[in-house]
C-alpha positions in Angstrom: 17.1 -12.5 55.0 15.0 -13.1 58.1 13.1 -15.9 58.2 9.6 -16.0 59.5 6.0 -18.3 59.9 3.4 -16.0 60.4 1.0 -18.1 62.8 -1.7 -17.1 60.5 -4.7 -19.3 62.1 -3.6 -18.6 65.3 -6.8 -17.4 67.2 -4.6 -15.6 69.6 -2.9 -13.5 66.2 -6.3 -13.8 64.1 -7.6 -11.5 67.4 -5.2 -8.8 67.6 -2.4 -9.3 65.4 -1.0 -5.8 65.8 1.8 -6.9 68.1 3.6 -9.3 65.9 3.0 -6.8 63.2 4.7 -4.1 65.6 7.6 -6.3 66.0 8.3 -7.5 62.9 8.2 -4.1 61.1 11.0 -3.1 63.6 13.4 -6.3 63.6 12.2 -7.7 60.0 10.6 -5.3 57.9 10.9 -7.7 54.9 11.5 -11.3 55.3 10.6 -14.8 53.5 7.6 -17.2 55.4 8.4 -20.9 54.7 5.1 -21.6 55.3 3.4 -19.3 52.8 6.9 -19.9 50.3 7.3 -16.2 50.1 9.0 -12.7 50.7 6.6 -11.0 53.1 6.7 -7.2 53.5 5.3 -4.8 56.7 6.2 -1.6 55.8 3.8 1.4 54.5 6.6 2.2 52.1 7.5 -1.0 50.5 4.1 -2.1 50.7 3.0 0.9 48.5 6.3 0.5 46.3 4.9 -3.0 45.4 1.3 -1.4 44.5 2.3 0.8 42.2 5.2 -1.3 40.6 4.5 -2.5 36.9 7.1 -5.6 37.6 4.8 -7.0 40.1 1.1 -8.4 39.2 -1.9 -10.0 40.2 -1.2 -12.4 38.2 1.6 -14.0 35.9 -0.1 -16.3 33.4 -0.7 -13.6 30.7 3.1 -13.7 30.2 4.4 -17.2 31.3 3.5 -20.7 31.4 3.4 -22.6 34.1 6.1 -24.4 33.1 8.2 -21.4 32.7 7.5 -20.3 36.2 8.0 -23.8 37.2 4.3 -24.0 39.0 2.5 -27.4 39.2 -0.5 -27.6 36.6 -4.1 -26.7 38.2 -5.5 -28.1 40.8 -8.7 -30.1 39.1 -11.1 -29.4 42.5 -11.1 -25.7 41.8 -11.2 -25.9 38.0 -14.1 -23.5 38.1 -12.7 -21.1 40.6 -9.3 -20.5 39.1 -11.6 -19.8 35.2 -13.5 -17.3 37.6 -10.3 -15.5 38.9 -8.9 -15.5 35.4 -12.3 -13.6 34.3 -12.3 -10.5 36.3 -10.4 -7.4 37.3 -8.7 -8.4 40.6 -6.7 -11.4 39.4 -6.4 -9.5 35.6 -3.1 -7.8 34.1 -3.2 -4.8 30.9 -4.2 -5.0 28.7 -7.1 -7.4 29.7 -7.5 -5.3 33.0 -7.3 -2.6 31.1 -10.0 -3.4 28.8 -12.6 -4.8 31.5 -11.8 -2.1 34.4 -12.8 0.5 31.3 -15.9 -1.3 30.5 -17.0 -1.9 34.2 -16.6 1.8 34.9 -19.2 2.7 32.1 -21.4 0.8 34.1 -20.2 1.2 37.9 -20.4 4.9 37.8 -20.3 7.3 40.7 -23.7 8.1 40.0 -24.7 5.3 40.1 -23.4 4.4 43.1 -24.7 7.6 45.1 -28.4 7.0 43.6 -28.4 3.9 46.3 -27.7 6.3 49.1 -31.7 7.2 50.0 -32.5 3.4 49.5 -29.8 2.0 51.9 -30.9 4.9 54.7 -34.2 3.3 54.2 -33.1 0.1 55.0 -31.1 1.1 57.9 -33.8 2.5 59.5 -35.8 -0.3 59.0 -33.2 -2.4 60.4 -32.3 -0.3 63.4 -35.6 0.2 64.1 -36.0 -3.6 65.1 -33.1 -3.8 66.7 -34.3 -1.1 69.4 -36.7 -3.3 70.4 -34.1 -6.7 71.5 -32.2 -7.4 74.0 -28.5 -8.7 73.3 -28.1 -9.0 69.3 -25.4 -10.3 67.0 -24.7 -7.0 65.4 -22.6 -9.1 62.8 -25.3 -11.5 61.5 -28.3 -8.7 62.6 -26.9 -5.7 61.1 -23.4 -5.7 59.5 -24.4 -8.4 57.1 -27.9 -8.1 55.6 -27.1 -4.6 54.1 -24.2 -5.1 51.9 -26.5 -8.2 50.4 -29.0 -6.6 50.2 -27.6 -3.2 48.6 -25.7 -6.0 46.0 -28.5 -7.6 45.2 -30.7 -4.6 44.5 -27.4 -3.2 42.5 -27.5 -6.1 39.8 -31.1 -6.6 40.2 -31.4 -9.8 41.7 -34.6 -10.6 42.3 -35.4 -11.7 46.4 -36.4 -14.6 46.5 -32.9 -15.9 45.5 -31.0 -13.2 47.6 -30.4 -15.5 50.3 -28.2 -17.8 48.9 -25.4 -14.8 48.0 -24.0 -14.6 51.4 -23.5 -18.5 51.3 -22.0 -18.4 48.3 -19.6 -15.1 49.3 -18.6 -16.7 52.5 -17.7 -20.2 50.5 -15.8 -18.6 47.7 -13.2 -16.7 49.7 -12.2 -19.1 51.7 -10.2 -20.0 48.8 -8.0 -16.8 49.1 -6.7 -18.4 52.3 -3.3 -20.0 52.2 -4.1 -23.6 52.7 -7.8 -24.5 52.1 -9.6 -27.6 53.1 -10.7 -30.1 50.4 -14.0 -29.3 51.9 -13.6 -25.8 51.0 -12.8 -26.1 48.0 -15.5 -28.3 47.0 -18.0 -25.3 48.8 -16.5 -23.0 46.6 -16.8 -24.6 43.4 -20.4 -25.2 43.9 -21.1 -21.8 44.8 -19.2 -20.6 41.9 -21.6 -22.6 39.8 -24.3 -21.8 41.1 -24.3 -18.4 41.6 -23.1 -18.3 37.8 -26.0 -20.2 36.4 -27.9 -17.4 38.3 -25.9 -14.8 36.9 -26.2 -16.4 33.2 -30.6 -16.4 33.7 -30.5 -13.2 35.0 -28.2 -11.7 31.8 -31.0 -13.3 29.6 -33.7 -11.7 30.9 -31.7 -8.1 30.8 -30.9 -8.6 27.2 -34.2 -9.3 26.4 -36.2 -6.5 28.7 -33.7 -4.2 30.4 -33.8 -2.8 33.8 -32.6 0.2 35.9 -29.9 -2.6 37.4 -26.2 -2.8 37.3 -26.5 -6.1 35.2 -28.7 -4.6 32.6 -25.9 -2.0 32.4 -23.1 -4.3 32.3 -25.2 -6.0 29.6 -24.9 -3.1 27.4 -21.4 -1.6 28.2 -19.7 -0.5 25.1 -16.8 1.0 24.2 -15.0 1.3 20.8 -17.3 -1.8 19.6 -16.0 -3.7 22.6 -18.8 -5.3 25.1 -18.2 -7.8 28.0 -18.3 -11.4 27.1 -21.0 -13.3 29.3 -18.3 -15.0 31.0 -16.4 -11.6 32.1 -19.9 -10.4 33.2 -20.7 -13.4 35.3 -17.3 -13.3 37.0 -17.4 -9.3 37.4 -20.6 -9.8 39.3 -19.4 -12.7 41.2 -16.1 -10.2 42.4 -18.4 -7.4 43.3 -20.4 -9.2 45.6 -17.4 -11.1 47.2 -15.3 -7.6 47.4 -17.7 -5.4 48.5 -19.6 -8.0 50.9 -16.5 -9.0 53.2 -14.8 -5.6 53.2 -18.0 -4.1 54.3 -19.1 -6.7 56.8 -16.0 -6.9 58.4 -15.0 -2.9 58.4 -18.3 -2.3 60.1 -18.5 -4.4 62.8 -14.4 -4.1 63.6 -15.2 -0.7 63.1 -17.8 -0.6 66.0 -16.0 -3.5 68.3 -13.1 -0.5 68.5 -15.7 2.5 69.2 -17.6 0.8 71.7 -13.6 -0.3 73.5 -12.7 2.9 73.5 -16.4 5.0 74.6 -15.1 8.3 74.2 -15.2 7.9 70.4 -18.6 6.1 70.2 -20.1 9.2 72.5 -18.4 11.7 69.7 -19.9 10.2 67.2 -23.1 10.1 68.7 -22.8 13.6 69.6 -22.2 14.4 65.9 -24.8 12.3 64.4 -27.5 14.9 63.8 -24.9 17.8 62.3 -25.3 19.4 59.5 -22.0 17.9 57.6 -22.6 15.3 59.6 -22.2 12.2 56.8 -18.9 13.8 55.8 -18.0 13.7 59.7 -18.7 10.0 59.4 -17.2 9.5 56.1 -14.0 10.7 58.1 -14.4 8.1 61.0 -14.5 5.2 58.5 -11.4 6.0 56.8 -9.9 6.1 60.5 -11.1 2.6 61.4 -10.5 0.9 58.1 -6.7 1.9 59.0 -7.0 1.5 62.3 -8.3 -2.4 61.7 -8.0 -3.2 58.2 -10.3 -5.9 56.8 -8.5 -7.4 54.7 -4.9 -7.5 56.1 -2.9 -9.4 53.8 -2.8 -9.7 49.8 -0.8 -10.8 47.2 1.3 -9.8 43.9 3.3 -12.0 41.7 6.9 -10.8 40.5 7.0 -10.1 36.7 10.3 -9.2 36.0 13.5 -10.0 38.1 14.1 -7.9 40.8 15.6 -7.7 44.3 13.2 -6.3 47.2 14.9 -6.0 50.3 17.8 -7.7 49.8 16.1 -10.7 48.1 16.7 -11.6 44.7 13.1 -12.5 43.0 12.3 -14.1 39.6 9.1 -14.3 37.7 6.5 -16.1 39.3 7.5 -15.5 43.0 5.1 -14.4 45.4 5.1 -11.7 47.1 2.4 -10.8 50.4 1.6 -7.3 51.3 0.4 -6.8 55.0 -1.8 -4.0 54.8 -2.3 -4.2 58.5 1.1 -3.6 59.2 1.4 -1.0 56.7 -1.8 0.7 58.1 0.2 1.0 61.6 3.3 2.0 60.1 4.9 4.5 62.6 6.9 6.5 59.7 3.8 6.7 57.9 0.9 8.1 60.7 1.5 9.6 64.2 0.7 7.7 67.0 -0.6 5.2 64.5 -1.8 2.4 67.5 -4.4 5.3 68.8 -7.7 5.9 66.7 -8.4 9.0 66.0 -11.0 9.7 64.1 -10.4 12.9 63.0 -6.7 12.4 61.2 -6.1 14.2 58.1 -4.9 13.3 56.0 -5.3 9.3 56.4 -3.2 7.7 53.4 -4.1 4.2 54.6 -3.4 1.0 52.4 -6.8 -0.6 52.7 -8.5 -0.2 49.3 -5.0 -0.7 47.6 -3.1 1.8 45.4 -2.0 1.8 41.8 -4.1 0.2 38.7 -6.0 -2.1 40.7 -7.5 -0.2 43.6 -10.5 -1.4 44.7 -13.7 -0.2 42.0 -16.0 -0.8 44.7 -14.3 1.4 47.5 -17.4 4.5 47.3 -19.7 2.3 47.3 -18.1 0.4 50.2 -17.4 3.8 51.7 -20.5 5.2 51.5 -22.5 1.8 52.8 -20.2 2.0 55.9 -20.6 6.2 57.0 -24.3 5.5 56.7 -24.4 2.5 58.3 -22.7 3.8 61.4 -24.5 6.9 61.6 -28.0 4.8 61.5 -26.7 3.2 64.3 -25.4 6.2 66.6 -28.1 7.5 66.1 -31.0 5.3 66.7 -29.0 3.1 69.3 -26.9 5.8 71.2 -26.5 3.4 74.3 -25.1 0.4 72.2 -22.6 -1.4 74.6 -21.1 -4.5 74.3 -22.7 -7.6 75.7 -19.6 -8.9 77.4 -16.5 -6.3 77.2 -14.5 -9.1 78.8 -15.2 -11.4 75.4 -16.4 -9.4 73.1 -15.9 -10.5 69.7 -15.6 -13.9 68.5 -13.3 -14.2 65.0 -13.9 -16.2 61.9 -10.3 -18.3 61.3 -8.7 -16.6 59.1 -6.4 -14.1 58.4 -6.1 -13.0 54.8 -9.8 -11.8 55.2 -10.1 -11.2 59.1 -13.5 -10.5 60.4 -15.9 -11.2 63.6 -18.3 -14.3 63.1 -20.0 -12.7 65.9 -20.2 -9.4 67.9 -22.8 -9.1 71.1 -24.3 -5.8 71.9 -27.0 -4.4 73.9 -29.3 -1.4 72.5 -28.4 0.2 76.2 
């Protein structure tokens, strides 16, 4: 078994990691990281193998102690953060995902999620609007980000004057996904857990007692064979949705952009198509392409269930197990000419919403947030260039959620 250290805050990898990826998907598709203390795979197949395998988890805890899987107890600074993750779908295993995916979905429903698409146009253009009228912007912390807060935040119904404190608390609470977080980050992200929670609790008061048109309210009231959401699974549900959707969105639609305006051709065809007729579906198309083409969120995790051997390795309960969706997304044996975008590539079976019983719940609205975000912006700014093609994007430090801190443009 090959034996790697993915060099994963590296700011030279954390930019482009696609040549390592490249490499190590030829000469060591699957192979353990010393570093990370676990099997590491690269490949579309095995990466999707792993997804829809019952033996592999999110988490193990449901069926072993930690004992049994000889893992040290808790760490006390994130006592609040590990009872959120053990509250909500993501980090969940049947039949308690079962249960709480079923009774989210009554209240995330499709509907639901389309009724926001007028009111997130309007906010575009609003935004967009200003933007015409600067010179160089941050399209990350100008455009990319207030959107997907705001579109949260209307979702549940939190009221705005609290609404700026939920990108705070988002960007504090997944830097605990990262490998090897700071004390300091830790400490963020238990205070952001609690606060945002005592929010959530105030908030699922006031629904019980006079219920809105707001995703809260509905949560509130989710029922299913005499089975409702406890306030704690409610809290932490919300918590996920805002963390999920927020850094997925952000980061897909400003990577999304930095690779249109690199390559102009495709920035000018979009343009061009902005004002069709199916032209939201043309859009909806172009996402899909550049969530594969530069995936968001390149790296997750399962935990082995049941013995089994992947790749040569012999893996017991408890072992971890990463997942580079990044590599899988350029898999050569998967998409033609997989390092080229092309926006219109059909189908486009790319990894970066996940597969099997816990794909992503959020991925139409994230879907739909990022095809009318980028055609607001072709169309009202149809000269957007980069500030500085010779520096252009700046990257936050990590790699298990890899995004821009900051992206300069110019309206033309």
């Amino acid at each position: 078994m090959p034996t790697v250290s993915l060099p994963l805050t590296d700011p030279s990898f954390v930019r482009d990691p696609y040549p390592l990826l490249a490499e190590l998907r030829a000469e060591a598709p699957v192979f353990y990281d010393p570093g990370m203390n676990r099997l590491v795979l690269t490949r579309h197949e095995d990466i999707s193998a792993v997804l829809r395998s019952r033996r592999l988890g999110r988490s193990a805890l449901h069926r072993y102690s930690r004992d049994e899987l000889g893992w040290p107890p808790p760490d006390p600074r994130q006592a609040t953060f590990d009872a959120f993750n053990s509250n909500h779908l993501l980090d969940s295993e049947p039949p308690k995902h079962t249960r709480l995916r079923s009774l989210v979905q009554l209240a995330f429903t499709p509907r639901r999620v389309e009724a926001l698409a007028e009111r997130i146009e309007a906010i575009l253009e609003a935004q967009v609007r200003d933007l015409g009228q600067r010179g160089t912007f941050d399209l990350v912390a100008d455009y990319a980000e207030p959107l997907p807060v705001t579109v949260i935040a209307e979702l549940l119904g939190v009221p705005g004057p609290e609404r700026h404190q939920l990108r705070p608390w988002s960007a504090s609470i997944v830097k605990l996904y990262e490998p090897s977080p700071s004390a300091a980050d830790q400490a963020e992200a238990e205070q952001a857990v609690v606060d945002f929670s005592a929010l959530l609790r105030d908030l699922a008061a006031q629904r019980r007692a006079q219920p809105q048109d707001d995703l809260i309210t509905a949560l509130v009231q989710a029922e299913e064979h005499g089975d409702r959401l406890t306030e704690q699974e409610l809290v932490d549900t919300c918590i996920l949705l805002l963390n999920a959707g927020h850094e997925a969105s952000v980061n897909g639609l400003s990577g999304g952009v930095l690779a249109l305006l690199r390559q102009r051709h495709h920035w000018d065809a979009l343009v061009e198509a902005a004002y069709a007729d199916d032209s939201l579906a043309i859009f909806r198309r172009a996402i899909e392409e550049l969530l594969r083409f530069d995936t968001p969120l390149p790296m997750f995790e399962r935990i082995v269930l049941d013995p089994l051997v992947i790749g040569g390795a012999a893996l017991q309960p408890g072992d971890r197990v990463s997942l580079l969706y990044a590599s899988g997304n350029r898999d050569p044996e998967k998409f033609t000419a997989p390092d080229e975008l092309d926006l219109g590539r059909d189908p486009n079976p790319h990894l970066t919403f996940g597969l099997g019983i816990h794909y992503c719940l959020g991925a139409p609205l994230a879907r739909l947030e990022l095809a009318l975000s980028l055609r607001a912006l072709c169309r009202t700014l149809p000269k957007l260039r980069l500030a500085d093609p010779e520096e252009p994007g700046h990257y936050t430090g990590g790699f298990v959620i890899r995004g821009l801190a900051r992206l300069d443009v110019q309206p033309g």
